[in-house]
N, C-alpha and C positions, 0 to 999 in steps of 0.2 A: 504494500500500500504506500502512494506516495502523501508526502505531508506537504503541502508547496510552503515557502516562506511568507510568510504576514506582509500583506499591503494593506497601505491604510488608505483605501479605496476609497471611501467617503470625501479623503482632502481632494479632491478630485470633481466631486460631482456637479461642478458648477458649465454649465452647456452654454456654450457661446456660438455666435458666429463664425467660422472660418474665412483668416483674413488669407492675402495671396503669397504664403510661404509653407515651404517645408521645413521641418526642424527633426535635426539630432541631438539626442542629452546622453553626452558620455566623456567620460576618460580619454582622454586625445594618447591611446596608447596605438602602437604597429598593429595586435591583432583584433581590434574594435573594427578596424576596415573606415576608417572617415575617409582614408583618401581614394575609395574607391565614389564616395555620395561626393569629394568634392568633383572627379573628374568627371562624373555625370552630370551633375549639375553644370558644371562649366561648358560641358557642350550642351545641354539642354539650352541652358541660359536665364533659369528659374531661379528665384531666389528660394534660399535656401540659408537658417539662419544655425548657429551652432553653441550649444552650451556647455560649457567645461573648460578643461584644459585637463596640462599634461605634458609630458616629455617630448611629444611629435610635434608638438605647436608652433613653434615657428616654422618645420618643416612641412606644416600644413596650410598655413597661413601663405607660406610661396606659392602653393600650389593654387590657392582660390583666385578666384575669378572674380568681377567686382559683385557679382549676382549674389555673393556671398558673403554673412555677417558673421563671428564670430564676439559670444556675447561674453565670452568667460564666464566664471564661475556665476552665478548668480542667488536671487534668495530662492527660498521655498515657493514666496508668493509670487515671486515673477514667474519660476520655472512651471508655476501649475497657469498662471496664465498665456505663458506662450504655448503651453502643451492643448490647451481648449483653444486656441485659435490657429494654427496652425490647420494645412488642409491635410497633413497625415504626417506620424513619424517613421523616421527612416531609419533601419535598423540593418545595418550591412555588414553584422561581426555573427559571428558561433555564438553562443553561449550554456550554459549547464539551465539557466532558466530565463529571465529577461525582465527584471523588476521596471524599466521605463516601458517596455510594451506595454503592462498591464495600467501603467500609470495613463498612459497615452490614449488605451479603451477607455480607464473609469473615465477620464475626459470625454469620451464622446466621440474621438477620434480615432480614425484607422490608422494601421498601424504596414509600412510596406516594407516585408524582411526576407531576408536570406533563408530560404528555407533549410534551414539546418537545425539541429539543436530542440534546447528545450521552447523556442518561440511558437514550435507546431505546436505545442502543449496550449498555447497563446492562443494565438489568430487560428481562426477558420478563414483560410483562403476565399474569397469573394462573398465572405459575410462582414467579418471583421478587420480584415485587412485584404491586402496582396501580397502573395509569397512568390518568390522570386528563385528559378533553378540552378544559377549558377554563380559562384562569388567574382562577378567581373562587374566591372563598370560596364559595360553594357547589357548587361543583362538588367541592372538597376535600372538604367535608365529608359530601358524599352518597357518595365515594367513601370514606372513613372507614367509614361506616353500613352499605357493603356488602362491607366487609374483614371479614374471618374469620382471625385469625393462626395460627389453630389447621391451617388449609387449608396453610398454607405448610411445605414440607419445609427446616430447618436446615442439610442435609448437601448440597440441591440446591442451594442458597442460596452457599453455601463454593463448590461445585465450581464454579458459574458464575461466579467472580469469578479461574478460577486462570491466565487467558489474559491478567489486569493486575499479573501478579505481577513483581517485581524480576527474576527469574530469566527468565520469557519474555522480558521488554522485553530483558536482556542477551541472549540469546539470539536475537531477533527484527533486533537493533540490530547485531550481528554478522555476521548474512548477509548484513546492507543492506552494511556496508562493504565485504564480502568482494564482491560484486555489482559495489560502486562502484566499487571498486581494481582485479577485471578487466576493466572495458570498461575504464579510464582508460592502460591498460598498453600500448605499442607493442611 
């Protein structure tokens, strides 16, 4: 049985408009993959705005184009407001699970990723997000060109993320003990 990690899915649930960017919130590390969404972007020619930092940073910052804003670090309340406004987040790394994915549904918003990893656990391809077959910049970027944010439901978006809520995981994580403490009992 898996236990997924506590998101606190409610800081999230405030539904906005989507203005005319994409947004990444990550660690500017080699295998997060940013410079694979900057070199799409840059030929796409979309803006595309970037939250974080990190060791690659300057060497990512060469590589953007002006379509592209990097915000660094930011607060809580900004990063949940750029993530509700935004028209999808771009998630172009592996990962074991994907805590901004889920942050990026409770928002409302789709989520366009690498299908790799624990993000399938994530997105349902062409409900909640678009997943993407192979880790190159153009495969992102074709998957970009054939995203439609308009296609994606807000409230679908919320509900699929309520099974990584603080409250399930407490709840999930309590039967495991209650489980574990009656076999353990003579």
């Amino acid at each position: 049985e898996v236990i997924y990690p506590p998101v606190p899915v409610h800081k999230y649930s405030q539904l906005a408009e989507p203005e005319d960017y994409y947004l990444i919130v990550s660690r500017l590390r080699p295998y997060k993959r940013v410079d694979l969404a900057i070199r799409a972007f840059n030929k796409l020619g979309m803006p595309l705005r970037i939250i974080g930092s990190g060791e690659q940073e300057a060497e990512l910052r060469s590589l953007a184009g002006p379509n592209i804003t990097f915000l660094g670090n930011v607060s809580d309340e900004v990063k949940v407001q750029q993530l509700a406004r935004c028209r999808a987040l771009i998630f172009p790394q592996e990962e074991d699970f994907g805590i901004t994915a889920v942050e990026a549904l409770a928002s409302g918003r789709p989520v366009i990723a690498y299908d790799a990893g624990g993000v399938r656990e994530i997105v349902v391809n062409g409900v909640t997000g678009k997943l993407f077959p192979e880790q190159s910049w153009q495969a992102l970027a074709d998957a970009v060109i054939r995203f439609r944010y308009e296609q994606y439901d807000p409230l679908k978006a919320q509900a699929s993320v309520a099974k990584f809520s603080v409250t399930t995981f407490e709840q999930v994580w309590e039967k495991m003990i209650s489980k574990v403490t009656e076999h353990t009992q003579v």
